[in-house]
C-alpha positions as a printed NumPy array, in Angstrom:
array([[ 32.812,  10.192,   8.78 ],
       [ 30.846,   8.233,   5.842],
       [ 33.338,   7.069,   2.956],
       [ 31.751,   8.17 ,  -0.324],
       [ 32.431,   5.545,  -2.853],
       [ 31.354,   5.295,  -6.734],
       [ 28.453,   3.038,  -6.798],
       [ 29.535,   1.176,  -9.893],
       [ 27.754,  -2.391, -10.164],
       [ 25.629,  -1.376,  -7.005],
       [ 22.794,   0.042,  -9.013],
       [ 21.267,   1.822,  -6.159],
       [ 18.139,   3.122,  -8.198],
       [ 17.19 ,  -0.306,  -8.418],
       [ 17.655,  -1.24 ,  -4.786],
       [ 15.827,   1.975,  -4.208],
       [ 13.483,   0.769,  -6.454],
       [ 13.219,  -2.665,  -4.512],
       [ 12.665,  -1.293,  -0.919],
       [  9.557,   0.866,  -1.645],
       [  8.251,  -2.   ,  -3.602],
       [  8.602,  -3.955,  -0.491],
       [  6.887,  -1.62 ,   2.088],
       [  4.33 ,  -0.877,  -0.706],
       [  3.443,  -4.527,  -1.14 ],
       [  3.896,  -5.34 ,   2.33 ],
       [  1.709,  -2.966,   3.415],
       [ -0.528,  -3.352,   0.981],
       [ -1.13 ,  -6.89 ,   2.219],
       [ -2.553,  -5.817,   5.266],
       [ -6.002,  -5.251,   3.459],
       [ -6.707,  -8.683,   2.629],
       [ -6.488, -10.205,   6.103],
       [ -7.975,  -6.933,   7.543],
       [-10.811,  -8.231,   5.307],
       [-11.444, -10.9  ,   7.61 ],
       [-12.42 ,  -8.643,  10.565],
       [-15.604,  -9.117,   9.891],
       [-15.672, -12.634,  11.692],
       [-13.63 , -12.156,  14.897],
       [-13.034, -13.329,  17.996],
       [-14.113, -10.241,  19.948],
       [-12.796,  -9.488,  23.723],
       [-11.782,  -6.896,  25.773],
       [ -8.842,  -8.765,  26.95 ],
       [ -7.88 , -11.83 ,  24.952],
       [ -5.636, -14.438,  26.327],
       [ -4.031, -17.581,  24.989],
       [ -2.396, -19.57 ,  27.869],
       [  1.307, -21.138,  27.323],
       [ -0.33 , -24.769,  27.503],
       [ -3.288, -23.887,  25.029],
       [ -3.067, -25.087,  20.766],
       [ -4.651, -22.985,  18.011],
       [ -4.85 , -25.602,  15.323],
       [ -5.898, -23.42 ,  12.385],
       [ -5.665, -19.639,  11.737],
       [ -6.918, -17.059,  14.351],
       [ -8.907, -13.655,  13.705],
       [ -9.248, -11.4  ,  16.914],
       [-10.064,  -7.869,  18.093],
       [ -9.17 ,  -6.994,  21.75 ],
       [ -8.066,  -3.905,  23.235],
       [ -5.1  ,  -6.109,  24.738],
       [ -4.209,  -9.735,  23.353],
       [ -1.754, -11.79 ,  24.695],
       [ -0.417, -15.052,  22.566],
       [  1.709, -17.249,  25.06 ],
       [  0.706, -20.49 ,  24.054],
       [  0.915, -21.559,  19.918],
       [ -1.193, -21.261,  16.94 ],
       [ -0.345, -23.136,  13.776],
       [ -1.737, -20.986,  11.158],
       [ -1.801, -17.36 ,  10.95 ],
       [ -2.469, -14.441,  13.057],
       [ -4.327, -11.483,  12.531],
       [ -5.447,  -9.001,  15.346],
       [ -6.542,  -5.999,  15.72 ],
       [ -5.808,  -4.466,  19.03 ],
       [ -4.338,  -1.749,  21.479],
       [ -1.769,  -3.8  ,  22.184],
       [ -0.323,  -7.289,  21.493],
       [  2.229,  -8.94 ,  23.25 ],
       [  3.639, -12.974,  21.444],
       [  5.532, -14.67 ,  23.884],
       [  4.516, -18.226,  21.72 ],
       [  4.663, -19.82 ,  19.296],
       [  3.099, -18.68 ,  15.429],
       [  3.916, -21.2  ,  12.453],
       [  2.142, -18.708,  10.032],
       [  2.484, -14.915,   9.391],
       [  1.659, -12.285,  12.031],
       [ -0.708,  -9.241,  10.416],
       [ -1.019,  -6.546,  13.855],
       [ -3.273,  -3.26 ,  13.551],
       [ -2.396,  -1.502,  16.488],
       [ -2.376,   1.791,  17.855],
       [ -0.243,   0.978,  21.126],
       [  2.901,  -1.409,  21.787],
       [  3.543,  -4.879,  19.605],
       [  5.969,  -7.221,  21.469],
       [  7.507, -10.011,  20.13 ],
       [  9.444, -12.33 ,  22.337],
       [  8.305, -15.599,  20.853],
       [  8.928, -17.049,  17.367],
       [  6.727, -16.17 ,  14.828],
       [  7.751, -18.676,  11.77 ],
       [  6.794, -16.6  ,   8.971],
       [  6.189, -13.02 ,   8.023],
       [  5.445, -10.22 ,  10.868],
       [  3.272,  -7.235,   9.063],
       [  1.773,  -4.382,  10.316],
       [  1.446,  -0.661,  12.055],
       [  1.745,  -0.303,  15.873],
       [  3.261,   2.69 ,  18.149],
       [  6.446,   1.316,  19.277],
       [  6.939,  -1.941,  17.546],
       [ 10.101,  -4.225,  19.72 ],
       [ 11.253,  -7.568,  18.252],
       [ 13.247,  -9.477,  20.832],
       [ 12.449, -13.224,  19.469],
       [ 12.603, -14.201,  16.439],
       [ 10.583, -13.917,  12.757],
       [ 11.305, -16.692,  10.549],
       [ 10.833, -14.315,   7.212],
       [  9.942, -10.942,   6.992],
       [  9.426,  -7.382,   8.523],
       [  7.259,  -5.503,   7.344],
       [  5.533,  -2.746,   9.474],
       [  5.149,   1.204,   9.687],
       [  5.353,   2.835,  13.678],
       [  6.653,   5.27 ,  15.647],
       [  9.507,   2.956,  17.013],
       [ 10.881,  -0.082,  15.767],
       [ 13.725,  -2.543,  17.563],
       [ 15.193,  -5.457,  16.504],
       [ 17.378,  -6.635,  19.15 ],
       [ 16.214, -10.634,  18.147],
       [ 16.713, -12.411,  14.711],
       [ 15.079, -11.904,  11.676],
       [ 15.078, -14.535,   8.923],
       [ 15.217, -12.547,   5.896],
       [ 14.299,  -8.874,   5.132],
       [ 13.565,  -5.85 ,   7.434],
       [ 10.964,  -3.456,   5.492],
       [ 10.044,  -0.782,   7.407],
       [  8.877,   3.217,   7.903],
       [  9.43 ,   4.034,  11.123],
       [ 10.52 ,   7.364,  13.041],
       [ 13.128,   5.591,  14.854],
       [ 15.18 ,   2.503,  13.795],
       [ 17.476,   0.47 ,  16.159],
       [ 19.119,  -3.079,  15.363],
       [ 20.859,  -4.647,  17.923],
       [ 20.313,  -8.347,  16.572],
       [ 20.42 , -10.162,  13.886],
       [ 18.945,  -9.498,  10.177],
       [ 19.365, -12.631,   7.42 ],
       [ 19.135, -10.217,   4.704],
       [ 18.554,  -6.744,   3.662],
       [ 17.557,  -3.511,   5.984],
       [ 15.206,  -1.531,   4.29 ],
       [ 13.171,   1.487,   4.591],
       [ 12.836,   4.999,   5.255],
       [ 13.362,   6.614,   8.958],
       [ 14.385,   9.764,  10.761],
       [ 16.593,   8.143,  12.693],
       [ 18.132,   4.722,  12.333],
       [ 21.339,   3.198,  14.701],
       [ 22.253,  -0.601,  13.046],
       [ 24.809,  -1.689,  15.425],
       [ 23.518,  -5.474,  14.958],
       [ 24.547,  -7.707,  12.114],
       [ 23.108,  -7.574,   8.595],
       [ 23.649, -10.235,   6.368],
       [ 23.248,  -8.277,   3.342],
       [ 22.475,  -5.016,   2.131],
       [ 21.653,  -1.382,   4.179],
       [ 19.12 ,   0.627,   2.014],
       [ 17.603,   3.352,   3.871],
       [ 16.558,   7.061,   3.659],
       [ 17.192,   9.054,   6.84 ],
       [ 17.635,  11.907,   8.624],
       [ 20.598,  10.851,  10.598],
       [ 22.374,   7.474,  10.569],
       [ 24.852,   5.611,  12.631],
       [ 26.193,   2.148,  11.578],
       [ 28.915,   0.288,  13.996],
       [ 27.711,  -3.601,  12.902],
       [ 28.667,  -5.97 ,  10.436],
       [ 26.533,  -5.487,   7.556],
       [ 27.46 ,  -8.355,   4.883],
       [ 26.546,  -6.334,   1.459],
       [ 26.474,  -2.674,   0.852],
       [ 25.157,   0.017,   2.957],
       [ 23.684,   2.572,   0.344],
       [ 21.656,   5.638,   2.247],
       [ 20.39 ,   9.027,   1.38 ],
       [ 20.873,  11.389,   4.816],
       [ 19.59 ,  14.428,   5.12 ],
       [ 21.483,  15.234,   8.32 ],
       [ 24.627,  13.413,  10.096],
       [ 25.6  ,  10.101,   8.781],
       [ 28.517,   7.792,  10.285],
       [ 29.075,   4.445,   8.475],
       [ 32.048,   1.782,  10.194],
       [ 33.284,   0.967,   7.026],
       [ 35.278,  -1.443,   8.518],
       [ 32.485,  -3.264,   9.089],
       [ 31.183,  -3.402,   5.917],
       [ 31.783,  -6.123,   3.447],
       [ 30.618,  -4.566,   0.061],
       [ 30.529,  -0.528,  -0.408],
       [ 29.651,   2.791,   1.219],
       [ 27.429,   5.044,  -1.197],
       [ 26.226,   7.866,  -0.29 ],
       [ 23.541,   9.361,  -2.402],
       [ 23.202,  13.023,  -2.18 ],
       [ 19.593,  14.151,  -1.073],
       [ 17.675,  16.776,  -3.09 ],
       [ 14.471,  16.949,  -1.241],
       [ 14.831,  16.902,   3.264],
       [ 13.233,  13.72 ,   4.62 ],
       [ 10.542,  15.41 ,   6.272],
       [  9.432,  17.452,   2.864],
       [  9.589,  13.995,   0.565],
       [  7.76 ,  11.763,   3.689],
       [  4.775,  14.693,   3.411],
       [  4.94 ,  14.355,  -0.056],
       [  4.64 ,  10.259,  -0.065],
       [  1.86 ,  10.211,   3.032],
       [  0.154,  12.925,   0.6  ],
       [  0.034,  10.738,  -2.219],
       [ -1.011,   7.623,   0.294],
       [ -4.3  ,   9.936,   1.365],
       [ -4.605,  10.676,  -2.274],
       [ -4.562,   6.713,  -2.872],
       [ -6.965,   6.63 ,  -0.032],
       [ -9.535,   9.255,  -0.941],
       [ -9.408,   7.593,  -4.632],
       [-10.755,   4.09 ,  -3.323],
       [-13.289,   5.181,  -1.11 ],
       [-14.572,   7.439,  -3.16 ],
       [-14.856,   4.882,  -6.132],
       [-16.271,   2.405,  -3.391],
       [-19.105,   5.294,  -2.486],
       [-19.734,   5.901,  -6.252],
       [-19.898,   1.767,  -6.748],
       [-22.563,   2.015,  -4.349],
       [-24.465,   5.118,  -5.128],
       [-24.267,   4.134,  -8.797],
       [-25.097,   0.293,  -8.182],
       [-27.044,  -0.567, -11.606],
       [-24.827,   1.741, -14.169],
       [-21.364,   0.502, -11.801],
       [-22.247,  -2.646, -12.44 ],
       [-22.343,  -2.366, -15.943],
       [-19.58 ,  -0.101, -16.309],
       [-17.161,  -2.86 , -14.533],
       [-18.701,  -5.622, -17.187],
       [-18.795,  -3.079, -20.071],
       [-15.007,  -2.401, -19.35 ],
       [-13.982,  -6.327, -19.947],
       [-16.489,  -6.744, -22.903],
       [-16.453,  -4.371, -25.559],
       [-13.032,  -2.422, -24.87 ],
       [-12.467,  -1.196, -27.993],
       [-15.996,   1.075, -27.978],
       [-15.499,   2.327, -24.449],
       [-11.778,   3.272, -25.321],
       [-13.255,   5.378, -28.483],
       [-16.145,   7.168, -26.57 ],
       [-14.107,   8.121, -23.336],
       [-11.173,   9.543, -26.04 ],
       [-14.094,  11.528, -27.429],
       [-15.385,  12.526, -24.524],
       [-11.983,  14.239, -23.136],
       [-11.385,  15.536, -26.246],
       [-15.116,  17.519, -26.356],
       [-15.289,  18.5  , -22.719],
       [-12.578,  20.822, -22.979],
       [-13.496,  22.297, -26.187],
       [-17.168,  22.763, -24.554],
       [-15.683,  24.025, -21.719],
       [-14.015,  26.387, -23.791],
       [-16.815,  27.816, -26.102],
       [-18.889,  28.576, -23.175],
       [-16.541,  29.998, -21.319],
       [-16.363,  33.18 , -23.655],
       [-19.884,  34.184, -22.9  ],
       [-21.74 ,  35.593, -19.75 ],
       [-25.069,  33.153, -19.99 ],
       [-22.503,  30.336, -20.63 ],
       [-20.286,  30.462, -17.433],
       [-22.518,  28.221, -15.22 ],
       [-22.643,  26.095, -17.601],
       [-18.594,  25.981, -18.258],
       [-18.547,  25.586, -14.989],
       [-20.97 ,  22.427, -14.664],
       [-18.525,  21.134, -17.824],
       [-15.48 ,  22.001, -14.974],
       [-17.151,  20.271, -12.589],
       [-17.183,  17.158, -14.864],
       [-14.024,  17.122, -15.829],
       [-12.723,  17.504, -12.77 ],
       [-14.969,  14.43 , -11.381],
       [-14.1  ,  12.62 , -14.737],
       [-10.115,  12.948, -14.181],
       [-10.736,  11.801, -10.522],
       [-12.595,   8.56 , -10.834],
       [-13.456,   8.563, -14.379],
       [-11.152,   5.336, -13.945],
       [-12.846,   3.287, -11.346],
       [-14.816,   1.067, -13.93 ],
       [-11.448,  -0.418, -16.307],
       [ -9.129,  -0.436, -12.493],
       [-12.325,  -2.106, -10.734],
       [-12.58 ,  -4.779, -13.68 ],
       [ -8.76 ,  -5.564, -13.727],
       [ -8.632,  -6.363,  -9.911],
       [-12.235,  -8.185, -10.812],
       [-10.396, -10.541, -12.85 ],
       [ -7.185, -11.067, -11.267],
       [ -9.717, -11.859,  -8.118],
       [-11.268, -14.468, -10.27 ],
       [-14.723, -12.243,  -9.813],
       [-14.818, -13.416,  -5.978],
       [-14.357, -10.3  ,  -4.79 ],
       [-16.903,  -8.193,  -6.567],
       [-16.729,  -4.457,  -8.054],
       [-14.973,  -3.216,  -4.235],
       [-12.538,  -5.615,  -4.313],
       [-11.577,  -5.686,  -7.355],
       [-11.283,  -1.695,  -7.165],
       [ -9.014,  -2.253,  -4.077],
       [ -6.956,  -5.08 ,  -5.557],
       [ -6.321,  -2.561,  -9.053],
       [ -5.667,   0.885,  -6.999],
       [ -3.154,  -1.077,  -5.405],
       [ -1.607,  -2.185,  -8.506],
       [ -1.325,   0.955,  -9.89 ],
       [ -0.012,   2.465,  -6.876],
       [  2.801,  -0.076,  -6.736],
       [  3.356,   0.754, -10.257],
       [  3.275,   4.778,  -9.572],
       [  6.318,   3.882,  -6.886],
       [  8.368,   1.719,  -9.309],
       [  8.333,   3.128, -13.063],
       [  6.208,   6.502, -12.478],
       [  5.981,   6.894, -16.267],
       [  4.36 ,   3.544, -16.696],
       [  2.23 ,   4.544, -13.658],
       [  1.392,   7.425, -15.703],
       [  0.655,   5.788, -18.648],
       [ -1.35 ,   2.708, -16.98 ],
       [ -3.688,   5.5  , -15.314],
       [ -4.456,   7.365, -18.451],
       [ -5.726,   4.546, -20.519],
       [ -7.41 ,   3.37 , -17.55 ],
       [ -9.108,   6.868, -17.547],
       [ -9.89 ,   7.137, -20.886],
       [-11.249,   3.199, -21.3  ],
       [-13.098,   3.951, -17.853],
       [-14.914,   7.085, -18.585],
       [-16.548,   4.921, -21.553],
       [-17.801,   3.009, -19.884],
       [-19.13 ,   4.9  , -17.101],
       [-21.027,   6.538, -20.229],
       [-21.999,   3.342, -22.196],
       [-23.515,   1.531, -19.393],
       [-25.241,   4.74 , -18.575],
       [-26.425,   5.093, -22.005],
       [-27.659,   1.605, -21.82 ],
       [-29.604,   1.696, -18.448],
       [-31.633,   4.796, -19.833],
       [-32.217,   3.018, -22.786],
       [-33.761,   0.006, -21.197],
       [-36.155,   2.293, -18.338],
       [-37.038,   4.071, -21.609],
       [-38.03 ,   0.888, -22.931],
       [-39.779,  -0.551, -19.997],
       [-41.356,   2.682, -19.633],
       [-43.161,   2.348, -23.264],
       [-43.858,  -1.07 , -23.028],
       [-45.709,  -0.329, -19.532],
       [-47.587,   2.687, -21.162],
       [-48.724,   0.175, -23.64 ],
       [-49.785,  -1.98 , -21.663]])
């Protein structure tokens, strides 16, 4: 049976704290060189022979990819299934729906989703992946990041063990800490720090085998109730950036302005979104109370309820805009903000909180300013042409 010990110095809020920023982040990641699809190496089947020398960094989609020989650079395929048996001196980023294999060396990071996901080689950094199935009976440089229904380490992890599973058996060698989430657990191997979990069902910890502590953290929510709850939230993130990406687009001319309105003149759009929240509801309200003013109440509803969704994209597409040094454009710097955000959400919810209301407020103004603006100037050209 698990030893229950006092966590003291352990802090396991902030380890907790650490691991989802690392799948967050990790996973996150994946957009950027999922970017690149749009310049592939396309193939049904896509082969690179044990003798054959990738000197720089390879794109690919195939329905089955095979990497025997070695690329020095980076690798990132999309595919049904991949199977490394060379050599990678970069990262690894895998979209997959079917098996990833990895038998080779891969010299940096390995990220990605895949069905069953089986590491017998080695990766030189990280893990970082989400799949059905995930084994580690090779070596793995430093951390091992993962959500995954089933966990099994048989080798060798340089650092920490991270992530949140249903079921996860660690009788490999850790080099530092165990920090999962489960439903059941079962750890026989060495693990050289703590092991710290939250189990939902049966949990057996070899504490003999443990250098540092056993903590058990009591669960309050069932893993399959607070996984719901976080892939929830994900489709939430989800819906949020393609629907700011579809309004970008729909709304090219005031988006546009909205994003540069956002960076300019701050302290104006800050002052007309706060007004704006603060009369909606109060219109809302007065109509409300009479029969000829209910569809109208409910067109203010309607508004709000648009407003609260994506009232922010303009101030959260501008702060990704200039973090990306404007090379991205409105969409990515939309996608490089909601990801912020989220990662903030995960790791101080109140600042999340916070972050998202200013960027609400400061957004709707400038939805409305640049709108205001545009009129005014087809109003303009619209006299000038009557003139004329």
């Amino acid at each position: 049976m698990p030893s229950r010990s006092d966590p003291g110095g352990a802090d396991p809020g902030r380890r907790h704290r650490r691991r989802l920023v690392l799948v967050v982040v990790g996973l996150a990641l994946l957009a950027a060189p999922v970017a690149a699809l749009a310049s592939v190496i396309g193939a049904d089947i896509y082969l690179l022979g044990p003798d054959e020398v990738v000197t720089e960094d390879l794109t690919l989609a195939a329905t089955t990819a095979r990497i025997e020989g070695t690329i020095e650079g980076d690798l990132v395929v999309a595919t049904g299934s991949l199977e490394l048996t060379g050599r990678v001196t970069g990262d690894v980023t895998v979209l997959s729906h079917g098996a990833v294999t990895v038998s080779g060396v891969v010299e940096g990071s390995l990220r990605g989703v895949g069905r069953q996901v089986t590491i017998t080689g080695s990766v030189g950094d990280d893990i970082t992946v989400a799949a059905l199935g995930l084994d580690v009976a090779g070596a793995v440089g430093r951390d091992l990041a993962a959500w995954s229904w089933r966990l099994g380490v048989t080798g060798e992890v340089g650092r920490d063990v991270l992530g949140r599973f249903s079921s996860a058996v660690v009788p490999g060698a850790v080099g530092h800490d165990v920090d999962v989430e489960v439903s059941s657990l079962q750890v026989t191997g060495a693990v050289g720090g703590d092991v710290v979990y939250r189990a939902s069902g049966e949990a057996s910890v070899d504490a003999s085998g443990v250098a540092g502590q056993v903590v058990d953290i009591p669960v309050r929510v069932p893993l399959p109730v607070s996984t719901a709850l976080r892939v929830a939230a994900l489709f939430g993130l989800f819906g949020f950036v393609v629907g700011g990406i579809v309004l970008l687009w729909l709304f090219d001319a005031t988006a546009a302005g909205a994003v540069a309105l956002a960076a300019a003149r701050p302290w104006a759009c800050l002052g007309l979104g706060l007004a704006t929240l603060v009369a909606l509801p109060s219109l809302f309200a007065a109509l409300a109370v009479s029969l000829v003013g209910i569809p109208l109440a409910l067109a203010v509803l309607l508004a709000l309820v648009v407003a609260a969704g994506f009232g922010s994209v303009p101030m959260i597409a501008a702060v990704g805009g200039r973090l990306l040094g404007d090379r991205g454009g409105s969409v990515g710097g939309l996608v490089l903000g909601a990801a912020i955000w989220a990662l903030l959400a995960v790791v101080w919810p109140l600042l999340g909180a916070v972050a998202y209301t200013v960027a609400l407020v400061w957004g709707l103004g400038a939805w409305l300013l640049a709108g205001w603006q545009l009129r005014s100037r087809r109003m303009g050209a619209a006299t000038v042409s009557r003139s004329a």
